[in-house]
KOLPAPA-335781 format. One record per residue (C-alpha): residue in one letter; residue number from 1; x, y, z. Coordinates in steps of 0.05 Angstrom, whole numbers, plus 5000, padded with zeros to 4 digits. Example, Ala and Ser with C-alpha at 12.3 -4.5 7.8 and 13.67 -1.06 7.14 Angstrom:
<rs>
R	A	1	5246	4910	5156
R	S	2	5273	4979	5143
</rs>
This chain:
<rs>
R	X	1	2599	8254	6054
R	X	2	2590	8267	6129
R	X	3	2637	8319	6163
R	X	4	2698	8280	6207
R	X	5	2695	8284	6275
R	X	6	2726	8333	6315
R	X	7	2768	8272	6344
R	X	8	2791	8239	6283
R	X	9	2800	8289	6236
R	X	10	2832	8289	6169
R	X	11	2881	8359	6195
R	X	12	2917	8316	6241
R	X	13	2936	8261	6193
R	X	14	2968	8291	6131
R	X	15	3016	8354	6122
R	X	16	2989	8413	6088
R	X	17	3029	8411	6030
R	X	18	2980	8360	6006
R	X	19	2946	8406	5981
R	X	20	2989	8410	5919
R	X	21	2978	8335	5905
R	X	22	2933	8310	5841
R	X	23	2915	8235	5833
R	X	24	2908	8223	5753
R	X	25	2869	8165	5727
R	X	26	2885	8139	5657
R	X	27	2877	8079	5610
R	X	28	2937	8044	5581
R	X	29	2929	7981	5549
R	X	30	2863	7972	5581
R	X	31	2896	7979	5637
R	X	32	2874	8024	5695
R	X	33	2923	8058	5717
R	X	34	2925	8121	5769
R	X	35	2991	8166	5778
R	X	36	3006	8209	5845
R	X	37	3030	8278	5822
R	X	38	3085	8304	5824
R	X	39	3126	8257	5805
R	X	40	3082	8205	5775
R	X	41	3087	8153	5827
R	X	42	3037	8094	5805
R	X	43	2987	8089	5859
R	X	44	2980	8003	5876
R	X	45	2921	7975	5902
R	X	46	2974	7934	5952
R	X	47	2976	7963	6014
R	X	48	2896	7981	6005
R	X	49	2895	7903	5994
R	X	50	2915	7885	6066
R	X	51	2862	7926	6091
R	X	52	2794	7901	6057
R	X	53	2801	7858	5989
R	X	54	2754	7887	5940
R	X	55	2790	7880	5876
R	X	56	2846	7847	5866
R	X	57	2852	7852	5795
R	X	58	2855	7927	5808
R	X	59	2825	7998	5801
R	X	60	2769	8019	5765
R	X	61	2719	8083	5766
R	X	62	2664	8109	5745
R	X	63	2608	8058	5774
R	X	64	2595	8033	5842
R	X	65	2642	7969	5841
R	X	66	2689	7930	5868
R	X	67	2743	7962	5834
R	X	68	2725	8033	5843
R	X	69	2720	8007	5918
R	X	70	2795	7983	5918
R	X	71	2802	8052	5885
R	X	72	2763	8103	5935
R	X	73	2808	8070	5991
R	X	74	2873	8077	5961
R	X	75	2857	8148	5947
R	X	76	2832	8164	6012
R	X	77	2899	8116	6052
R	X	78	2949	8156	6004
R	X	79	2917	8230	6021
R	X	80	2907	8219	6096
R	X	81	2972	8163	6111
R	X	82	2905	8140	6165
R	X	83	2885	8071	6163
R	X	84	2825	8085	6206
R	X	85	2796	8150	6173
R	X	86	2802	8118	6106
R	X	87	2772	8052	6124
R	X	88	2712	8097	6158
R	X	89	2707	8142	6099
R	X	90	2710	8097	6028
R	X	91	2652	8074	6018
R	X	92	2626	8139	6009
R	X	93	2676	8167	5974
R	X	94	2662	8116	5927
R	X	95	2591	8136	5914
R	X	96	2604	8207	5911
R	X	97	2669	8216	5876
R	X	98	2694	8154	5846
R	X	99	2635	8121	5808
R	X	100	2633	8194	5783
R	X	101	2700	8200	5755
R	X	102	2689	8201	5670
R	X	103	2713	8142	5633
R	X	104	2704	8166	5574
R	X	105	2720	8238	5581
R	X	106	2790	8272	5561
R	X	107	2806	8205	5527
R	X	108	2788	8167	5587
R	X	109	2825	8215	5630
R	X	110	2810	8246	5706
R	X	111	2839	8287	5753
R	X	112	2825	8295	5822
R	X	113	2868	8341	5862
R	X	114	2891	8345	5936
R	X	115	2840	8410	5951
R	X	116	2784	8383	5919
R	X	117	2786	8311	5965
R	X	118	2794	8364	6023
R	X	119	2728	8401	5998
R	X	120	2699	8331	5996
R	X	121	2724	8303	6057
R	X	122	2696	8377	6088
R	X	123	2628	8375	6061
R	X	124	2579	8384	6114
R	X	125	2503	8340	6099
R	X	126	2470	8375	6046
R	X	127	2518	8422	6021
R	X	128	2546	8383	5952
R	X	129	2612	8380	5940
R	X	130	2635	8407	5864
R	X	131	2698	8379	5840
R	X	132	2729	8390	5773
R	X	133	2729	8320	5752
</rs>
C-alpha cells in the first residue's frame, strides 16, 4: 500500500492509544461477524454503507469481493475516524490485507491489531508489510 501523504496523514486522524485496538473476525451461524477490542463492540457495515455500497448483506474476507470491500473500509473508517483517508485507502487494503485474512484458520478466526494496520498503512512501495494474521 502506498505511503500517505505528508498532508493527509493517518497521525493526525486517530489518537495514539489506538494502538492497543484489535479487530477480530469470526463466524457465528454463518454469520460474519467482526468485534472491536476491547470491549467487543460489533463493528456494522452501516456507517461504511453511506459512503460506497459494496455489500449490503455484510462483511466477508479472505477473497477480493464485495464483501471484503464493505469490510477493508469499515476497518480502515473505525481506525482512522477519516472519511477521506479511508475512502482513498480501501481498495488496497482490501487486496493486501483483507482477501488475505484465513477463513479457515483458528476455526475461521483472525485477528488484526491496531499496530499491525499502522505497519500497513506505513509501508513504503516495495517493502511488504508482515502481519500476524
Amino acid at each position: 500500500m502506498s505511503r500517505p501523504s505528508d498532508t493527509h496523514s493517518i497521525e493526525q486522524t486517530r489518537p495514539a492509544s489506538d494502538c492497543d485496538i484489535a479487530y477480530v473476525g469470526y463466524r457465528q451461524s454463518g454469520q460474519a461477524i467482526v468485534e472491536k477490542r476491547p470491549g467487543q463492540e460489533r463493528l456494522t457495515p452501516e456507517r461504511s454503507l453511506a459512503l460506497v455500497n459494496h455489500s449490503p448483506s455484510g462483511f466477508e474476507w479472505g477473497y477480493g469481493g464485495s464483501g471484503p470491500a464493505q469490510l477493508a473500509l469499515a476497518l480502515l473508517l473505525d481506525y482512522t475516524d477519516d472519511e477521506a483517508f479511508a475512502l482513498d485507502h480501501y481498495q488496497a487494503f482490501k487486496t493486501e490485507v483483507v482477501s488475505q485474512l484465513d477463513c479457515a484458520g483458528s476455526a475461521g478466526r483472525w485477528r488484526l491489531t491496531g499496530a499491525e494496520i499502522d505497519a500497513i498503512l506505513h509501508e513504503t512501495p516495495g517493502e511488504p508489510a508482515a502481519p500476524s494474521i
